[in-house]
N, C-alpha and C positions, 0 to 999 in steps of 0.2 A: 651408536649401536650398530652390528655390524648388521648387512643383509644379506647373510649368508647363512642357511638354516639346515640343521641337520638331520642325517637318518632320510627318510622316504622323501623329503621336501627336497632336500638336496638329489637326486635319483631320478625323480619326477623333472626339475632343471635340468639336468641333463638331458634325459629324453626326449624336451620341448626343444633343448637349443638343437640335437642332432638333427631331431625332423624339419628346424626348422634352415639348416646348413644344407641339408638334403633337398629339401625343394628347392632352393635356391643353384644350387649344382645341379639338378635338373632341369631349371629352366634352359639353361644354357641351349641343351641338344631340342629339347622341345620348339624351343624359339627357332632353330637354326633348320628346323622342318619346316615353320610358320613360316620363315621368311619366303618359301619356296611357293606359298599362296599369295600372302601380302605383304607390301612398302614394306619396310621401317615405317612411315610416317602413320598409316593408318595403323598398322600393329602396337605402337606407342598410342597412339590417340586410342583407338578401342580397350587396349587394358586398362589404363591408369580410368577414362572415361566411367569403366562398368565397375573398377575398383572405388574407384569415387563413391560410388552410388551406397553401395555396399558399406561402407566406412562411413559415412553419414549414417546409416542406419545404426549400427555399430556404436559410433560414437553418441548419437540421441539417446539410444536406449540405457548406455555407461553413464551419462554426464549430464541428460538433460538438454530441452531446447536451445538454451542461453550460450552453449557451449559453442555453439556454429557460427554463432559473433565472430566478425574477425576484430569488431572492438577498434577501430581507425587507422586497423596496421593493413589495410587489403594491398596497398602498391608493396608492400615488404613482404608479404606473402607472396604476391606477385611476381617479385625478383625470386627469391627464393625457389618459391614452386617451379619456375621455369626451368631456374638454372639446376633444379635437380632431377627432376623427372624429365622435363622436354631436355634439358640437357646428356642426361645419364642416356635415359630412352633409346633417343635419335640417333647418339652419334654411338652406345652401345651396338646396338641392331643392325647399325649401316655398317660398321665393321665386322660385324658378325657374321656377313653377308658373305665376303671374303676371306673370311678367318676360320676357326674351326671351333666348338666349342670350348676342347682342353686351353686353346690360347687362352680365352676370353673366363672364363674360372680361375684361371691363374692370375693373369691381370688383376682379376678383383678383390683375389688373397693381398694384392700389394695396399690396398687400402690402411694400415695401421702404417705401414712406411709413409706412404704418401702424405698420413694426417702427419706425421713426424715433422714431414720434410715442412709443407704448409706453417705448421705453427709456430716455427722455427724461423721461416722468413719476416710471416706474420711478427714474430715478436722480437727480432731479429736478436736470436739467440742461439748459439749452435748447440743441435742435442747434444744429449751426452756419450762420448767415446764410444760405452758399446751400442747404443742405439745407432749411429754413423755404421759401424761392424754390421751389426743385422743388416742396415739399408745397404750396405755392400755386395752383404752374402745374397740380399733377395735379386740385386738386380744380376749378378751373376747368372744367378738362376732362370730368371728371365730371358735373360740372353740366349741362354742355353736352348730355352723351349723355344721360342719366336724364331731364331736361325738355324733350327735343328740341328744342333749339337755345332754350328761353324760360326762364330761369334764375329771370325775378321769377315763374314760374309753377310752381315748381318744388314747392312744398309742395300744390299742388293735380293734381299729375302722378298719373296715373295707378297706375303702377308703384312708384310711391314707395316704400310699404308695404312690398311683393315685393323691392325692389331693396334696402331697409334692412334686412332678413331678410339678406339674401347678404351684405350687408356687416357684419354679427352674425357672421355664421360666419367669413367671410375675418377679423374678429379673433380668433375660439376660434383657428383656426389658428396663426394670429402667437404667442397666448399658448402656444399647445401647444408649437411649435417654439423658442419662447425659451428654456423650463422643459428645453433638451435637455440644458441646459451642468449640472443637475444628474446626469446622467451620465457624467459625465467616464472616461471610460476604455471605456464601450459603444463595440460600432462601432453605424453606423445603421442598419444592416441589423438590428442586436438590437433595437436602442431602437424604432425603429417597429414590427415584429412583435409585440413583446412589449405596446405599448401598444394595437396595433390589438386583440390579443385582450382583451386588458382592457376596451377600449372597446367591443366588440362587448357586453360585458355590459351596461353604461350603456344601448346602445340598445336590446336586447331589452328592458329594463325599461321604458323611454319608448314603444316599440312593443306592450308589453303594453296600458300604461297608455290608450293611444290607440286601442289595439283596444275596451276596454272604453267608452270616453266615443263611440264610433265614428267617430275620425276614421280608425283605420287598418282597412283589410280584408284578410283572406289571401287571395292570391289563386287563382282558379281553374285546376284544370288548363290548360283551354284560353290563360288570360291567360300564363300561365307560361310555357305552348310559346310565345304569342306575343313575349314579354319575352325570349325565351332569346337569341337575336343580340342584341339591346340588350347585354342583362348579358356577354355574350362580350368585345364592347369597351371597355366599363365596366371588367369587371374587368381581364383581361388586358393589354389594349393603357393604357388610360388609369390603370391602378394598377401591375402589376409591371413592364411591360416600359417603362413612363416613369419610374417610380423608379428602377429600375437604370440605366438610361440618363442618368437628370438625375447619378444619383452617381459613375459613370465618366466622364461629361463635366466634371464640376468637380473631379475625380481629372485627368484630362488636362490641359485649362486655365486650373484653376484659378477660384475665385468670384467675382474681379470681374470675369473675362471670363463668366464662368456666365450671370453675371444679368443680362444682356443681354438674352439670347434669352427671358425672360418676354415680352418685346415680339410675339413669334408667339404667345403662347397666344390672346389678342384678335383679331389677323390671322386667324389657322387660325378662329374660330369666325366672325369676320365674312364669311369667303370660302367657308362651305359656310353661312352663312345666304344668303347673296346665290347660291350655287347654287341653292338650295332655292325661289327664286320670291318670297326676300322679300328685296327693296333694301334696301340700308340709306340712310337720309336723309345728306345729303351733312354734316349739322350734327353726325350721330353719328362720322361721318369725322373731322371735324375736332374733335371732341372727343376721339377715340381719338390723335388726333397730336400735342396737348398733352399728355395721360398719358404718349407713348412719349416723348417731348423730355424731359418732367422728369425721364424716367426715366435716360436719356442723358444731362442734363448731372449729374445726381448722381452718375452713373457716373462722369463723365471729372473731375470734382471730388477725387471718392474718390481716384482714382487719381492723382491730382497730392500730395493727403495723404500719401499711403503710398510715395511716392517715394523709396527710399535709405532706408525704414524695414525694418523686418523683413519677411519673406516670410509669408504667412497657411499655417497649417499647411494638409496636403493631406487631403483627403475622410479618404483611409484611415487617417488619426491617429487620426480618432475622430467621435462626433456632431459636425459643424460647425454652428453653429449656422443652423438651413434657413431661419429671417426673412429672415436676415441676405441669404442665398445665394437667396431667394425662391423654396425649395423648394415647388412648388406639390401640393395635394392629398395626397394619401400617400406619405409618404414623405420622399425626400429630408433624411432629418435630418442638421442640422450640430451643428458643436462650436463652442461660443461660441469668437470668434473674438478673444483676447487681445489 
């Protein structure tokens, strides 16, 4: 049966995935304020930390006590958690540090390439013709924005460094989100809670670790008070109330209409950087519209494949798998999609 429902349900999907592509394109310049109070390390550790808390509550009052079991999988959550949130987190925010938002939004649009390329090695199978085409056109694109508009100057760009940190992390993500179909029978609401608190441990230890060699500092009351509106939309807006919204909109209509709207997470952050008093070069433009096109035709490809094949199961089955569904940042987890 398919899960894709029409009239107002489908309408309502939509406007869960946009706002929830929107806060996550927000984050981007939000965070890139943050970083000017706090580490990466503590800015990782404090979100994901108070998102925990929250998502626990969340998840008790959905599913019941029993649901917080990690059930004798904690050292797999443990990998997992780490490698996606301390992973994504860390090395996300530490290039972000020296990168600009629009880079680091684009980066994370490359996430449905990236699961491509991954599953691909993974099953050592090469995609198919025009999936290889999209991952072409996107990293063109890429190229495009990262060396502003001079691609043979691209290993001497500036950002380089920073922008290959982010795309370090947007792979911890891919690999986190792959690893969901080892859950088979969690919903996502369990499997990411459970592994955020897991990976909250991962990073206190990196966060210690960094305290002592001193890259990381606690910060002061006063930085705190000042960081508190930052981490308000951090956590709430760009962690709970966009997972819930990326997950009801792919429950509504479904993940190959889903994954579309990754296309606003770029937009949303290019459109309050260019509020903010800094243009974007017209080269970064049109590098972000080769990313959105590949994204588009692998879309409309897919969906010529799966034409009169079987219906992809609905969000609420189970973990979908979120690569696949290019569930961004926290959350969103899927169920490998058979």
């Amino acid at each position: 049966m398919s899960n894709e429902t029409p009239g107002p349900s489908r309408l309502a999907g939509s406007v869960y995935m946009l706002a929830a592509a929107a806060f996550w394109g927000g984050m981007f310049p939000v965070a890139k304020s943050l970083l000017q109070i706090v580490d990466p390390f503590f800015l990782t550790l404090i979100r994901y930390a108070v998102t925990f808390i929250v998502m626990v509550v969340i998840l008790w009052t959905a599913e019941g006590r029993s649901s917080l079991r990690a059930d004798g999988r904690g050292w797999s959550l443990f990998l997992y958690g780490s490698i996606g949130f301390c992973g994504f987190g860390l090395f996300v925010f530490s290039g972000l540090r020296a990168s600009t938002p629009a880079h680091g939004a684009i980066l994370v649009a490359l996430m449905p390439m990236i699961t491509a390329v991954i599953t691909s090695l993974v099953s050592r199978r090469m995609p198919p013709g025009a999936t290889q085409v999209s991952i072409a056109i996107a990293l063109i694109g890429v190229a495009l924005v990262v060396s502003n508009g001079h691609p043979r100057e691209l290993l001497q760009s500036r950002s380089l460094g920073a922008d290959a940190m982010i795309l370090f992390g947007v792979v911890s993500w891919v690999v986190y989100t792959l690893a969901a179909k080892n859950f088979d029978g969690w919903s996502p609401l369990r499997y990411t809670t459970l592994t955020i608190g897991y990976g909250v441990i991962g990073i206190a230890v990196c966060t210690v670790l960094a305290s002592v060699f001193g890259l990381a500092h606690v910060p002061s009351v006063a930085q705190a008070g000042d960081a508190a509106p930052y981490f308000v939309y951090v956590v709430i807006f760009a962690s709970v109330l966009a997972v819930l919204g990326w997950n009801e909109g792919v429950r509504r209509i479904g993940p190959v209409n889903g994954v579309l709207f990754i296309n606003f997470v770029p937009i949303t952050a290019f459109l309050i950087q260019a509020a903010q008093g800094r243009p974007l070069h017209p080269v970064e433009l049109a590098g972000a519209a080769l990313v959105a096109s590949a994204l588009l035709l692998n879309n409309f490809l897919q969906r010529r494949s799966i034409r009169g094949a079987v219906d992809l199961p609905a969000a609420k089955d189970g973990p979908l798998c979120v690569s696949t569904l290019v569930a961004f940042d926290i959350a969103a987890t899927p169920r490998s999609q058979k």
